[in-house]
Residue, then its C-alpha position, 0 to 999 in steps of 0.5 A: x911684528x910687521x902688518x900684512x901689508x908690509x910682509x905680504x910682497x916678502x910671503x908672496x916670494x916665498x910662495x913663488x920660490x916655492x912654485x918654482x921649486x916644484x916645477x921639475x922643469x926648473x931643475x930638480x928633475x935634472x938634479x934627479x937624472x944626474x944623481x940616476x946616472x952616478x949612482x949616488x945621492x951626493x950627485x943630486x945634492x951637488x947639482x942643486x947649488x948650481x942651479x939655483x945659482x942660475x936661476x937667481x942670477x935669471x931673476x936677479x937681471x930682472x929685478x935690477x931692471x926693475x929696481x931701476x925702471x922704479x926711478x924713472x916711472x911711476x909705480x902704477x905704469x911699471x904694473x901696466x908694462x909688467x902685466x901686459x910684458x907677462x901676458x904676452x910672455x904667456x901668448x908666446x909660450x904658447x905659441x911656441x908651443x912651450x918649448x924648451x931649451x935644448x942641452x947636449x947631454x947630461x955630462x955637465x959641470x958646474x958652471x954648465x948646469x948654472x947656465x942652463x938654469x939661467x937659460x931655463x928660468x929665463x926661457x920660462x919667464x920666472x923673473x917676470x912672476x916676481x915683477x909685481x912683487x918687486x914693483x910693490x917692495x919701494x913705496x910709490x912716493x919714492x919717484x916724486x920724492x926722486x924728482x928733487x934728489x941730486x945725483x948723489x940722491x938718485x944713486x943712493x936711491x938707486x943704490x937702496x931699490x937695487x939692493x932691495x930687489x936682490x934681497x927679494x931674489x935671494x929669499x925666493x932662490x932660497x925658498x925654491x932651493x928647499x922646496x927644489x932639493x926636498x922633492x929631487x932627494x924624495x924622487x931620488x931615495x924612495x919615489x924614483x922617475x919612473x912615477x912620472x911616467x904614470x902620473x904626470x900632469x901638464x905642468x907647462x899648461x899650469x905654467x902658463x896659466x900661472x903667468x897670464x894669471x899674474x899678469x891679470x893681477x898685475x894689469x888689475x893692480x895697475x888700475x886699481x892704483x891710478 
């Protein structure tokens, strides 16, 4: 059984899939629509892949940004980057006023609705939440060990820190898209839209703060390690 401290970044991607997954912004809400449109329930379950394709693919472009920024600096200077990059997203989203992407309408394919997740996740900064997760996933003697390595050892290692990255976007996309496809089939059959109208809480608010909270920890982990 492995130590907390070994499992801890993999249960944290979890949680964060999971997050992301109740965030109807993310795409169950439009899941939903569509399903409300058709008719039918296979709808809903039929938009559900694409956006989670989309979404990883948004998450995924960070994670091998990350898995290579690791072989070039040092653990500690990539949560510093990570946690000021996360705090300024969130001064931003703010700023703007959270706004959103806009789309045409609701006639999609499937590749549509795989890009506008990507653009919804990447416009939300999803990927960003996971960079002090993915900075913790290679050990931090990993870039002075890089410092002796030939060319075929830093593709190797580069290789290894990617590969690791993408494994971490396909547990938390598949953590979002049970969480995501439970809520969007449960509003779909039994609670319906209109319960939003009525009970809707500010969840841009809770997402932002969810950021500039990450990038507290992430700033704190930072200096915490130098």
């Amino acid at each position: 059984m492995a130590d907390l401290g070994t499992a801890w970044p993999w249960l944290s991607l979890i949680l964060l899939g999971a997050f992301h997954g109740l965030n109807p912004a993310m795409g169950w809400l439009f899941a939903v629509a569509l399903g409300l449109q058709e008719g039918r329930l296979r709808a809903v379950v039929e938009a559900l892949l694409p956006i989670a394709i989309g979404h990883a693919a948004s998450t995924g472009l960070v994670a091998i940004a990350i898995g290579l920024l690791q072989l070039a600096v040092s653990r500690e200077l990539l949560l510093l980057l990570g946690g000021a990059l996360l705090l300024a997203f969130a001064a931003y989203k703010v700023a703007t006023r959270f706004r959103h992407p806009r789309w045409v309408g609701m006639r999609v394919k499937p590749h549509e609705l795989a890009l506008w997740s990507f653009l919804m996740a990447t416009a939300h900064g999803a990927g960003l939440m996971l960079v002090p997760v993915l900075a913790h996933l290679r050990p931090a003697s990993a870039v002075p060990a890089l410092a002796t390595a030939g060319h075929a050892g830093h593709a190797m290692a580069a290789g290894s820190s990617i590969g690791s990255g993408l494994a971490a976007v396909a547990l938390h996309t598949l953590a979002m898209f049970l969480v995501m496809g439970l809520i969007a089939v449960v509003v779909y059959q039994e609670v319906g839209v209109e319960v939003l109208r009525r009970a809707w809480i500010n969840l841009d608010l809770i997402w932002v703060g969810a950021l500039a909270l990450a990038g507290l920890i992430t700033l704190v982990l930072g200096l915490w390690a130098l």
